[in-house]
N, CA, C and O of each residue as an XYZ file, in Angstrom:
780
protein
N     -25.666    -56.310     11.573
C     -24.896    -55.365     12.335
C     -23.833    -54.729     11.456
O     -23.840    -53.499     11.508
N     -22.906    -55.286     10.645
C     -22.057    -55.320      9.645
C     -22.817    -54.000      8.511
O     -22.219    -52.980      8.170
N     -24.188    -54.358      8.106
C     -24.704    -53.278      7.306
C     -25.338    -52.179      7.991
O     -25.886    -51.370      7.242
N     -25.411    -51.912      9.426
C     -25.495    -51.199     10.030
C     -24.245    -49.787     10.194
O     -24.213    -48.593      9.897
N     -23.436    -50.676     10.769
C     -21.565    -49.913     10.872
C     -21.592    -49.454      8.956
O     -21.216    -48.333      8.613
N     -21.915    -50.143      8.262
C     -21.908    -50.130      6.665
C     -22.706    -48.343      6.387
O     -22.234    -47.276      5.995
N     -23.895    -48.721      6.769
C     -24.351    -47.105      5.906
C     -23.878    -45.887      7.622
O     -23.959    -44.660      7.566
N     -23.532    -46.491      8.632
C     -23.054    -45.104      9.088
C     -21.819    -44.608      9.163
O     -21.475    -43.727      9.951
N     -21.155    -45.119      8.398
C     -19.874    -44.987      7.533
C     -19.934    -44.057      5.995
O     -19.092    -43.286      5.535
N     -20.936    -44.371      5.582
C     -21.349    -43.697      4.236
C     -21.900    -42.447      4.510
O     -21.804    -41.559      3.662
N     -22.570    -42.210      5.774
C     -23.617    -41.204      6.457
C     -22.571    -40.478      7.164
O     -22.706    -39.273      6.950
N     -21.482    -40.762      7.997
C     -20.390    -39.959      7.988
C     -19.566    -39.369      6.922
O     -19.584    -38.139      6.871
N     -18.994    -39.868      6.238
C     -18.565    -39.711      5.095
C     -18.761    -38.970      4.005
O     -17.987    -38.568      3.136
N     -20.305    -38.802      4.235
C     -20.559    -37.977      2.985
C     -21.025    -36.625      3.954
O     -21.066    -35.577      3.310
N     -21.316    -36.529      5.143
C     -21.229    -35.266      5.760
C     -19.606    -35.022      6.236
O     -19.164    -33.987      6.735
N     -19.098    -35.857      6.036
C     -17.835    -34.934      6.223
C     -16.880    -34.307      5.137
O     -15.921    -33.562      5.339
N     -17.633    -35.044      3.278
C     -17.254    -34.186      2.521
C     -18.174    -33.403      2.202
O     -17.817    -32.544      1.396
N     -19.577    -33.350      2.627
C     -20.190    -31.546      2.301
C     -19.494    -30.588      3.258
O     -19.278    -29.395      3.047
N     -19.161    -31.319      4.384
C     -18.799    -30.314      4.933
C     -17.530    -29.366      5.131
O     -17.367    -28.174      5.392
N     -16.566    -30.659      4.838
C     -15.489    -29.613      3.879
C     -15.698    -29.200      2.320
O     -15.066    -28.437      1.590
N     -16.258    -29.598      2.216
C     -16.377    -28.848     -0.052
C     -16.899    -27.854      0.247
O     -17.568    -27.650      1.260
N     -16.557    -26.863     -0.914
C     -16.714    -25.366     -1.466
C     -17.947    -25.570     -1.762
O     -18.391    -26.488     -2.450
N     -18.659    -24.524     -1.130
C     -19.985    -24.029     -1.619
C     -19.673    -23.000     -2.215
O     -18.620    -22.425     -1.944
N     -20.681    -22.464     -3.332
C     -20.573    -21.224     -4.396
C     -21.056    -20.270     -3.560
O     -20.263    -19.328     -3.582
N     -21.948    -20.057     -2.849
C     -22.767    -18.942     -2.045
C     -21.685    -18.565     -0.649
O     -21.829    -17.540      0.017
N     -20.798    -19.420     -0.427
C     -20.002    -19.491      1.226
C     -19.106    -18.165      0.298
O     -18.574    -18.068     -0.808
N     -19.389    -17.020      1.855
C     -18.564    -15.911      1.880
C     -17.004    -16.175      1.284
O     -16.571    -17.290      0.991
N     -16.285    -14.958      1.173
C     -14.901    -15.567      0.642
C     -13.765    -15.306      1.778
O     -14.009    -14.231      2.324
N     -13.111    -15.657      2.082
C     -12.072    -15.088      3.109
C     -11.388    -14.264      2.692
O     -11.013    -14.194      1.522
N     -11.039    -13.305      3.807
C     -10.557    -12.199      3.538
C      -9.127    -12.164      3.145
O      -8.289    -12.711      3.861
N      -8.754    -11.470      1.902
C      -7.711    -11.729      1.505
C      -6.260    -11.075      1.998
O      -5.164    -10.939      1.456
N      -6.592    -10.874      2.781
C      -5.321    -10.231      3.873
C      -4.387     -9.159      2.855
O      -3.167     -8.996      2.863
N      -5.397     -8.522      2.014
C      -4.384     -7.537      1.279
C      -4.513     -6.319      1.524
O      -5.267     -6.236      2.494
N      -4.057     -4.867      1.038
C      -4.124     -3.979      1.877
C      -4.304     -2.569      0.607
O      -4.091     -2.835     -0.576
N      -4.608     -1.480      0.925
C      -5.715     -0.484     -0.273
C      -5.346      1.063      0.684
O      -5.269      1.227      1.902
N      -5.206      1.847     -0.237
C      -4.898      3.315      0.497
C      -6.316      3.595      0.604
O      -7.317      3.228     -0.013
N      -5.933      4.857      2.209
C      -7.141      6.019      2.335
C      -6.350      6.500      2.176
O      -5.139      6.289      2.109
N      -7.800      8.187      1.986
C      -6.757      9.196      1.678
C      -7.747     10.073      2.732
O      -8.901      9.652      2.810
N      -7.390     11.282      3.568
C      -8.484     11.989      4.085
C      -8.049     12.679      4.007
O      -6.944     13.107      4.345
N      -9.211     13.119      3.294
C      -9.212     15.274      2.890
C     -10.105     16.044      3.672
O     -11.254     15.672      3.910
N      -9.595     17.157      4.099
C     -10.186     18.121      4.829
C     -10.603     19.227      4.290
O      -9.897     19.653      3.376
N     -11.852     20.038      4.663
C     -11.959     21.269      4.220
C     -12.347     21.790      5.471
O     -11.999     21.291      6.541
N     -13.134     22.883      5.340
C     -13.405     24.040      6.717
C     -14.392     24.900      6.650
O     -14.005     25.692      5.790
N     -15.492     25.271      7.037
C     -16.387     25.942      7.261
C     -15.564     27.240      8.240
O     -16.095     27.074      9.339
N     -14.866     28.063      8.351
C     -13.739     28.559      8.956
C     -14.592     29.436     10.040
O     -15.785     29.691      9.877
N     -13.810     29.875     11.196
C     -13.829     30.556     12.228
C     -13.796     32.091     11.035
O     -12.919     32.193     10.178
N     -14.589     32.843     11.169
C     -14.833     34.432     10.686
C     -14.042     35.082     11.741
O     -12.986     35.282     11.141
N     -13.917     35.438     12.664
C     -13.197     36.415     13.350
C     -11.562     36.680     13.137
O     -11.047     37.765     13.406
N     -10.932     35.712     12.695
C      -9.347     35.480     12.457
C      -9.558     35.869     10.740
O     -10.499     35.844      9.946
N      -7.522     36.379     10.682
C      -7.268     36.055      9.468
C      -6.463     34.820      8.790
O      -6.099     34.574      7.640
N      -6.370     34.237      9.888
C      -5.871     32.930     10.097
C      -5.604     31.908     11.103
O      -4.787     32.015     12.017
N      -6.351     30.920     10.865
C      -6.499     29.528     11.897
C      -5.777     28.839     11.834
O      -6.089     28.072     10.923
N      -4.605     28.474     12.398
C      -4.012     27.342     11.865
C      -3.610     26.085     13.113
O      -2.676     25.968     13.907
N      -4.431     25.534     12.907
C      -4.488     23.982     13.733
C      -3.842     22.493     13.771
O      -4.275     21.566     13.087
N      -2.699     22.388     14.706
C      -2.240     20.968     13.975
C      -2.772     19.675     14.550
O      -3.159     19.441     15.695
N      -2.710     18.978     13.609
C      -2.962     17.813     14.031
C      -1.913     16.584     14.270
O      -1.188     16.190     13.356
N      -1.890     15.921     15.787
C      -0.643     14.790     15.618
C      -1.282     13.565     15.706
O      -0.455     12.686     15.946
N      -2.599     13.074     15.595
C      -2.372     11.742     14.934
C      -3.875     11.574     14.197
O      -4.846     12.317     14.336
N      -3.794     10.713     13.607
C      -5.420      9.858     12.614
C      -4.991      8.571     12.411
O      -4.014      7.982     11.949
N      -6.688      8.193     13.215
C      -6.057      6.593     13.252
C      -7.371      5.737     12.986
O      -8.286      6.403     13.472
N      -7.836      4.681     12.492
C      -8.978      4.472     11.864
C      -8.892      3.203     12.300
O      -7.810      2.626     12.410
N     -10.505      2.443     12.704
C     -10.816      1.430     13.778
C     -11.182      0.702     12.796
O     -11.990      1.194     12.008
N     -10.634     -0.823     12.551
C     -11.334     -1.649     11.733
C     -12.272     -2.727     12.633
O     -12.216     -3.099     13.805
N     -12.969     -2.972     11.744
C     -14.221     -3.997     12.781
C     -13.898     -5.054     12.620
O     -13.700     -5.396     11.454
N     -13.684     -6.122     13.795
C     -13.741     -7.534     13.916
C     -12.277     -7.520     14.657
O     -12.075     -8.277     15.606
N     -11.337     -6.685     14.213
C     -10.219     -6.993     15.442
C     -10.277     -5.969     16.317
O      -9.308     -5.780     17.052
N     -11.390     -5.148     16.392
C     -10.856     -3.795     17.502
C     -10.014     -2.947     17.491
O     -10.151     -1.916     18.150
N      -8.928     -3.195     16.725
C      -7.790     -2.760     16.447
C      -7.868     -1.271     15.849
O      -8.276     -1.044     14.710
N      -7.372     -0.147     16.870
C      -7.205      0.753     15.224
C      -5.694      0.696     14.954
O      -4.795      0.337     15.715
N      -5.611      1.272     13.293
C      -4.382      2.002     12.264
C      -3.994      2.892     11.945
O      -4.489      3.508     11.001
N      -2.563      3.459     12.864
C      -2.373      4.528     12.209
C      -2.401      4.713     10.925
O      -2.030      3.766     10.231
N      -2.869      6.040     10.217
C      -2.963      6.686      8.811
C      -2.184      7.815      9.089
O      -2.652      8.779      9.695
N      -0.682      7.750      8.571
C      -0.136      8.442      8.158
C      -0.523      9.884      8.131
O      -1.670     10.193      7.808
N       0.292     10.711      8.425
C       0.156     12.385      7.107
C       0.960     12.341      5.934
O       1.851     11.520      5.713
N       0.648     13.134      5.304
C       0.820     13.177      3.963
C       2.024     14.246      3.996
O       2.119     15.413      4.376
N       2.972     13.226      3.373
C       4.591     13.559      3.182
C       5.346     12.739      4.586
O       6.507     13.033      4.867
N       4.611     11.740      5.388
C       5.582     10.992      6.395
C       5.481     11.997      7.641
O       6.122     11.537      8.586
N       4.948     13.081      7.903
C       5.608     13.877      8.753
C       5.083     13.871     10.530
O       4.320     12.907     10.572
N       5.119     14.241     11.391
C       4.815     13.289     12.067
C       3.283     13.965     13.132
O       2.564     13.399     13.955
N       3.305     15.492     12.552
C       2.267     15.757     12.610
C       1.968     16.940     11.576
O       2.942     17.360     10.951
N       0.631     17.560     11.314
C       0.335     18.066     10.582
C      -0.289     19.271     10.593
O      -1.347     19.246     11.223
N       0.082     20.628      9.972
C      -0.622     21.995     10.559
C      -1.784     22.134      8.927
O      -1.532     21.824      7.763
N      -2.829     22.626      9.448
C      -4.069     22.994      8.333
C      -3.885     24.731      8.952
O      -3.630     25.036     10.117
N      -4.117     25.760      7.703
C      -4.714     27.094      7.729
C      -5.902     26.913      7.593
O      -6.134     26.825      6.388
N      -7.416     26.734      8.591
C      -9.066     26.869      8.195
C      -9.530     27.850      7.328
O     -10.307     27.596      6.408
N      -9.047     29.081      7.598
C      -8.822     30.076      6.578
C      -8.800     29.604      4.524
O      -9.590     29.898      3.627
N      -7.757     28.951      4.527
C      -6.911     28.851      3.065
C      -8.419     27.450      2.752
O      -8.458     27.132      1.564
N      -9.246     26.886      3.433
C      -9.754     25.639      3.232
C     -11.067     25.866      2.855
O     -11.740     24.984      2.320
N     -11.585     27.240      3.147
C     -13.076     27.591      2.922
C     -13.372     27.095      1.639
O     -14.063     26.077      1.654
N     -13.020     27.556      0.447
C     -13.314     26.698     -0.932
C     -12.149     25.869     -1.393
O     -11.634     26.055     -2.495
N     -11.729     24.942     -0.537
C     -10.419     24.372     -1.351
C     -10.427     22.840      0.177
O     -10.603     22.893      1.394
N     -10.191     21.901     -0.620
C      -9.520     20.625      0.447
C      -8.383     20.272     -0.069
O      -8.068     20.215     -1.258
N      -7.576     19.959      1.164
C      -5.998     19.427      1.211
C      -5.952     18.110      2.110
O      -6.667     17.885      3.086
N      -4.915     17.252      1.553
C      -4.717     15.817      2.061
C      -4.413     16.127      3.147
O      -3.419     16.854      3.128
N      -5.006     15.816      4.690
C      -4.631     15.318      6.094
C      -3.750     14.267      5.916
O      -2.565     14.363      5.598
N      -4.469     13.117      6.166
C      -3.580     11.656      6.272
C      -3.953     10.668      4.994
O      -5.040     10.494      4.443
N      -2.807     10.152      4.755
C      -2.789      9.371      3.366
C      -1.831      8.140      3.494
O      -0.611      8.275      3.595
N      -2.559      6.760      3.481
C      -1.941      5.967      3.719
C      -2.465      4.885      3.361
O      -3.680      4.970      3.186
N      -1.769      3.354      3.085
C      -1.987      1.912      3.218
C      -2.453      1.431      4.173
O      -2.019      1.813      5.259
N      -3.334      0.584      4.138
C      -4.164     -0.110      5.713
C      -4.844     -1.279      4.835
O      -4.931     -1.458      3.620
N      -5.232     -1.909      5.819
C      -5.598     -3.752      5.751
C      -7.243     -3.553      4.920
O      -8.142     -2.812      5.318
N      -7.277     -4.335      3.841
C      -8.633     -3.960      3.174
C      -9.279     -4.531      4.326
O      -8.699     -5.215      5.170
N     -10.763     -4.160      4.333
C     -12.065     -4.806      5.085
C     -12.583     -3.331      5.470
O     -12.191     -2.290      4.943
N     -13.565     -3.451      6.516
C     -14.582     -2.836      6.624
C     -14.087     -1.887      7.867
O     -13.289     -2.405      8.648
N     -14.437     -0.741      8.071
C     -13.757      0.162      9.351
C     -15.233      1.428      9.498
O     -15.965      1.983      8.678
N     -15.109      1.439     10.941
C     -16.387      1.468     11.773
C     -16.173      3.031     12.080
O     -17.223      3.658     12.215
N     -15.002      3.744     12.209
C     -14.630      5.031     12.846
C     -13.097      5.385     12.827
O     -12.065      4.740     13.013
N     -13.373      6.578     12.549
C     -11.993      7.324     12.258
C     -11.637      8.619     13.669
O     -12.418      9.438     14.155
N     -10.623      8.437     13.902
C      -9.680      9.174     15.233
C      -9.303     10.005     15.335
O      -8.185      9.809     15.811
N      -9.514     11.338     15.162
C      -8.175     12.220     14.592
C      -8.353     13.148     16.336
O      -9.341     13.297     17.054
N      -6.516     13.731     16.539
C      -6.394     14.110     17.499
C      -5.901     15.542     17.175
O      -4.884     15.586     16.483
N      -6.478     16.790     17.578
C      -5.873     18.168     17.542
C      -4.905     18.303     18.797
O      -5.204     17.879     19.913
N      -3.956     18.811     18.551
C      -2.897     19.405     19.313
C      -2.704     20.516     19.804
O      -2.341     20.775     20.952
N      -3.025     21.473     18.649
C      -2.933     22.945     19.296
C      -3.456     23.833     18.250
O      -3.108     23.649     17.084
N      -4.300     24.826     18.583
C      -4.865     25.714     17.377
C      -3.866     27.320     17.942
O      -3.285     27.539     19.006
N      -4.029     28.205     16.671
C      -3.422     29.574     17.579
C      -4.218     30.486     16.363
O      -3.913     30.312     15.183
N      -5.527     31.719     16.869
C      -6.016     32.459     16.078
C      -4.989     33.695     15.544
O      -4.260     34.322     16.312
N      -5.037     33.841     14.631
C      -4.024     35.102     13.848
C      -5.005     35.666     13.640
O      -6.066     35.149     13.292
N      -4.710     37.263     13.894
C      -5.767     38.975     13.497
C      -5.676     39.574     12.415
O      -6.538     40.130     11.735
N      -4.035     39.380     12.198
C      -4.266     40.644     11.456
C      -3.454     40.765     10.220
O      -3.162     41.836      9.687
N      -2.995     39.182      9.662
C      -2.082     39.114      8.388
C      -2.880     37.481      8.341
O      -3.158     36.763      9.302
N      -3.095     37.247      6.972
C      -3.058     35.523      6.237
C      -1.478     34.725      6.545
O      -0.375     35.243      6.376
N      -1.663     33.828      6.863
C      -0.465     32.808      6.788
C       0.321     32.679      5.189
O      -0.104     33.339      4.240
N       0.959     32.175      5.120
C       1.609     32.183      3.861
C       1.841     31.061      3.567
O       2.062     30.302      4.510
N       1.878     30.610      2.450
C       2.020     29.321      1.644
C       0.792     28.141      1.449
O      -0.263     28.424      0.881
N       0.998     27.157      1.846
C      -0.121     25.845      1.665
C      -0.973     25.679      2.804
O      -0.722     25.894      3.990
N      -2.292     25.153      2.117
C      -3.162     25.699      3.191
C      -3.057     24.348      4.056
O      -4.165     24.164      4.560
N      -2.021     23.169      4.485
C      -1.880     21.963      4.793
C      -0.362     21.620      4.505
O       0.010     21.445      3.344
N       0.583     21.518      5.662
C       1.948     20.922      6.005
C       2.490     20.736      6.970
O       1.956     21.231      7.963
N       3.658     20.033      7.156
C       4.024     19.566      8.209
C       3.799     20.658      9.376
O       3.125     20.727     10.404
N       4.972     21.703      8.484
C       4.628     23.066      9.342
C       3.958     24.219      8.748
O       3.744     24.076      7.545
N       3.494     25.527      9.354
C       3.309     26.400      8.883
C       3.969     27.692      9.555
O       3.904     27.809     10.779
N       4.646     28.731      8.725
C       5.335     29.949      9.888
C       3.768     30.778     10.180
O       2.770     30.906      9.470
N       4.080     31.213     11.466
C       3.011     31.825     11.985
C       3.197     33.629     11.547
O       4.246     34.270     11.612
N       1.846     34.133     11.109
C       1.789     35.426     10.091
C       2.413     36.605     11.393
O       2.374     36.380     12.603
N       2.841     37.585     10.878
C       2.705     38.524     12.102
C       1.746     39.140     12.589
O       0.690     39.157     11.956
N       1.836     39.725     13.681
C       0.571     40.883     14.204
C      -0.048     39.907     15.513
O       0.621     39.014     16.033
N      -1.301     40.227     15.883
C      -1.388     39.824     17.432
C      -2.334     38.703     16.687
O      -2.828     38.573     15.567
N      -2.311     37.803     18.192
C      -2.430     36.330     18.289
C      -3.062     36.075     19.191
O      -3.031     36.805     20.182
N      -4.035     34.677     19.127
C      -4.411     34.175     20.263
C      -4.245     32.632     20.512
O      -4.439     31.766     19.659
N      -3.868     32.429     21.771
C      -3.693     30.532     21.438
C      -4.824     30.030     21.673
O      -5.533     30.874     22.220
N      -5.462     28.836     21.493
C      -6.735     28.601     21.489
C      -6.490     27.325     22.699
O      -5.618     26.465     22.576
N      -7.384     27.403     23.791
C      -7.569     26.294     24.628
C      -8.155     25.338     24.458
O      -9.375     25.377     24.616
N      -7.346     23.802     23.972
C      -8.342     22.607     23.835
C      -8.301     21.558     24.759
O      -7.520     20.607     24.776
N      -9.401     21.874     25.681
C      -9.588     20.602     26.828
C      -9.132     19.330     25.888
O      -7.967     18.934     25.847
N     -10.337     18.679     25.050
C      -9.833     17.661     24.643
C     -10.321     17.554     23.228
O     -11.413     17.789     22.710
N      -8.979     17.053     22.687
C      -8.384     17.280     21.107
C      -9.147     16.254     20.630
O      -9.662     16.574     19.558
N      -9.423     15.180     20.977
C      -9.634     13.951     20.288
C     -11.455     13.898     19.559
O     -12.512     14.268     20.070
N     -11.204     13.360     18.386
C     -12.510     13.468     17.674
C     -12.854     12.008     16.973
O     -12.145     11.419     16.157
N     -14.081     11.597     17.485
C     -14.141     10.199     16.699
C     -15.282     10.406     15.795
O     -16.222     11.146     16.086
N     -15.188      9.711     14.639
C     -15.668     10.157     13.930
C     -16.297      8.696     12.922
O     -15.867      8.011     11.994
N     -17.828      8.774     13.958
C     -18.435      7.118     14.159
C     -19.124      6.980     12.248
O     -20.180      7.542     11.959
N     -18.563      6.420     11.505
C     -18.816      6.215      9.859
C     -18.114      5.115      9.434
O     -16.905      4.884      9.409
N     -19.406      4.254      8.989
C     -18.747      2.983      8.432
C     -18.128      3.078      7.342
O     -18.681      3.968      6.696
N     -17.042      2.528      6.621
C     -16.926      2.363      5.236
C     -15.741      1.363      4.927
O     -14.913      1.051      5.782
N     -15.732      0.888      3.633
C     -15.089     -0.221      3.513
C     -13.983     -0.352      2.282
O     -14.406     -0.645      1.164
N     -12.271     -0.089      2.534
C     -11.638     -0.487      2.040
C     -11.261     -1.292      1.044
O     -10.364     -1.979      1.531
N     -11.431     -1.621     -0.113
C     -11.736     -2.578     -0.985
C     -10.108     -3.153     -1.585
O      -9.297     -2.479     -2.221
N      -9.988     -4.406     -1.205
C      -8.449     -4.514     -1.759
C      -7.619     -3.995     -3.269
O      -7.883     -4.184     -4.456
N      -6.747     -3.418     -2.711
C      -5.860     -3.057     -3.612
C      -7.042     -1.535     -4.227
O      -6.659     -1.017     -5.275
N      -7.423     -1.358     -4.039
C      -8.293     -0.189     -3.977
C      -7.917      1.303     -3.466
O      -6.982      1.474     -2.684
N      -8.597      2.221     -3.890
C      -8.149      3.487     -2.664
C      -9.640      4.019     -2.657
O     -10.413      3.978     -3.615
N      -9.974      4.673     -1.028
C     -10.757      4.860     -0.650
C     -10.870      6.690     -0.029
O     -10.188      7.085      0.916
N     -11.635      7.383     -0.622
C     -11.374      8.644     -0.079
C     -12.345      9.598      0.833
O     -13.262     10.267      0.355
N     -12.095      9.566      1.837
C     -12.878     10.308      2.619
C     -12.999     11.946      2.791
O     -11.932     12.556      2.859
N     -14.041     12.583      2.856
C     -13.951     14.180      2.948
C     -14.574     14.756      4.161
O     -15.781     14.996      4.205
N     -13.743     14.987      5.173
C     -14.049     15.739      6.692
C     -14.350     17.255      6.423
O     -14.226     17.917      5.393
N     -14.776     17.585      7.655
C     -15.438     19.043      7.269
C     -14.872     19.779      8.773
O     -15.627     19.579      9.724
N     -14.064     20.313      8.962
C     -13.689     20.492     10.324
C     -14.166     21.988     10.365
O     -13.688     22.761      9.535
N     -15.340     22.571     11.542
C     -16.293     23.458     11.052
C     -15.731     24.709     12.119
O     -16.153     24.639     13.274
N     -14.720     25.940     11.742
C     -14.095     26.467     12.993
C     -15.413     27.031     13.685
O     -15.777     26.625     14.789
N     -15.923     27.745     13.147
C     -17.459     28.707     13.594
C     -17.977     27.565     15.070
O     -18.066     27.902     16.250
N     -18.205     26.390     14.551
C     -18.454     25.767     16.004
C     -17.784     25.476     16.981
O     -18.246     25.364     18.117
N     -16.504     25.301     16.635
C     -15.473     24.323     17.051
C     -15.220     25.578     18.299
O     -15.210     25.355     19.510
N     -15.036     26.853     17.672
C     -13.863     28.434     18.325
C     -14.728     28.738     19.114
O     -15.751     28.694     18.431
N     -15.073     29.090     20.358
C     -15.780     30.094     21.114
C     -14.961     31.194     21.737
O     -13.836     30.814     22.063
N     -15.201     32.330     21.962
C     -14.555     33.330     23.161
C     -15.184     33.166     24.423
O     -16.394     33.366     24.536
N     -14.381     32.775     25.512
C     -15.123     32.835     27.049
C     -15.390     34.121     27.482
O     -14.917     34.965     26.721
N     -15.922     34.523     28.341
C     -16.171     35.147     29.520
C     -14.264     36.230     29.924
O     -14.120     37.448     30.034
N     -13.270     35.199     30.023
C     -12.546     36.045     30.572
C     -11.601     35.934     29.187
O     -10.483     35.418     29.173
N     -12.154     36.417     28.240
C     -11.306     36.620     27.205
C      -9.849     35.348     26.727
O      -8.686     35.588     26.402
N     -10.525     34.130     26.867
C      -9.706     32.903     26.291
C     -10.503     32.413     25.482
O     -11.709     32.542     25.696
N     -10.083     31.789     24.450
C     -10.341     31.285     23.108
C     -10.231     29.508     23.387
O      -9.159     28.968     23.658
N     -11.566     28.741     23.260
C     -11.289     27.367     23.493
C     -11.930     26.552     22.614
O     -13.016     26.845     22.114
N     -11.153     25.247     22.323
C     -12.037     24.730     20.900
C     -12.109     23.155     21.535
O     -11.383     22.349     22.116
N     -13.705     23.305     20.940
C     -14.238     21.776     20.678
C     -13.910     21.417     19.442
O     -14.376     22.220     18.634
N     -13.399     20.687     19.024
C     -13.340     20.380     17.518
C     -14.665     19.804     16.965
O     -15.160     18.750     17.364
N     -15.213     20.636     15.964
C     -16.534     19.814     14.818
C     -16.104     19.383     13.954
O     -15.809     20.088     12.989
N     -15.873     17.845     13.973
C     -15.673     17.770     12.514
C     -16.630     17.043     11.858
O     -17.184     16.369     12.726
N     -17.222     16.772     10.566
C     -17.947     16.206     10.203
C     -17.513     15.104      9.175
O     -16.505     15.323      8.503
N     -18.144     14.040      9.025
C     -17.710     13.378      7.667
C     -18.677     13.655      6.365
O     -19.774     13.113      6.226
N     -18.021     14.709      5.308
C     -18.835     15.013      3.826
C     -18.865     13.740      3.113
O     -19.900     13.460      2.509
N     -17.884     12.928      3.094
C     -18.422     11.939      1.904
C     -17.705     10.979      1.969
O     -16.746     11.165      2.718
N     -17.760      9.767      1.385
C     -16.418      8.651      1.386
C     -16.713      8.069     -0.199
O     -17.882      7.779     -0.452
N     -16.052      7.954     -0.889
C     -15.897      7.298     -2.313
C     -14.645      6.653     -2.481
O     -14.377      6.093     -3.545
């Protein structure tokens, strides 16, 4: 009985140190450290305007396994952000640029606020800032039922890393003219690339 209790003591024992010891192949835990995005925008632009200019007040990016999304910043702190679609046709400018938790993220958030079409002058200055002054000459405000765009693309943060994504926000689809002469936007945006 004695050598019985004897090897299931040894038979515990040695499964309870495989089963705490390091295996070489066992995944690694995640190192709870944290890696910039950066998201750049360009524009397939609305043709009818001489200037689009659309802001955006938030981008926020869903990581997988806590559900959780993160705000991502705009670029310069500010607390929302105006793009000219116009100034973007051959050129991309930083949207949101920020630090977030390395690991893997499933979809990105971004919310439009308010677009307003310009006729008959270009906007002036950067085609992406906090603000932009609006050009002179006649105007149209653009109606957006709903601003919000998710934007379902896996990709993965790599610690201490930076990760850069390229959206394509397409006005030609996004702009329609109704029936009683109002201007309303779906937002298209697309994701071009992530590196």
């Amino acid at each position: 009985m004695r050598f019985q209790g004897f090897v299931l003591c040894l038979i515990v024992g040695a499964l309870t140190a495989f089963a705490c010891g390091e295996s070489s192949d066992s995944p690694a835990a995640p190192s709870g450290g944290s890696a910039t995005l950066n998201l750049m925008i360009k524009d397939t632009p609305f043709t009818d305007a001489r200037a689009v200019l659309v802001t955006f007040s938030e981008v926020t990016a869903h990581r997988s396994g806590d559900g959780g999304f993160t705000r991502l910043p705009f670029a310069g702190g500010a607390t929302t952000r105006t793009c000219d679609l116009k100034k973007l046709t051959n050129a991309q400018d930083v949207l949101g640029t920020g630090t977030l938790p390395a690991g893997h993220y499933t979809q990105i958030r971004i919310i439009v606020s308010s677009s307003v079409l310009y006729f008959e002058n270009a906007a002036e200055g950067a085609a992406c800032a906090p603000t932009i002054a609006a050009p002179a000459g006649s105007n149209a405000p653009v109606e957006i039922p709903s601003g919000e765009v998710r934007l379902n693309r896996q990709f993965t943060v790599p610690d201490a890393g930076v990760t850069t994504m390229l959206v394509d926000f397409d006005g030609d689809q996004s702009i329609r003219l109704t029936g009683n002469n109002r201007y309303m936007m779906t937002p298209v945006i697309t994701v071009v690339s992530v590196q």
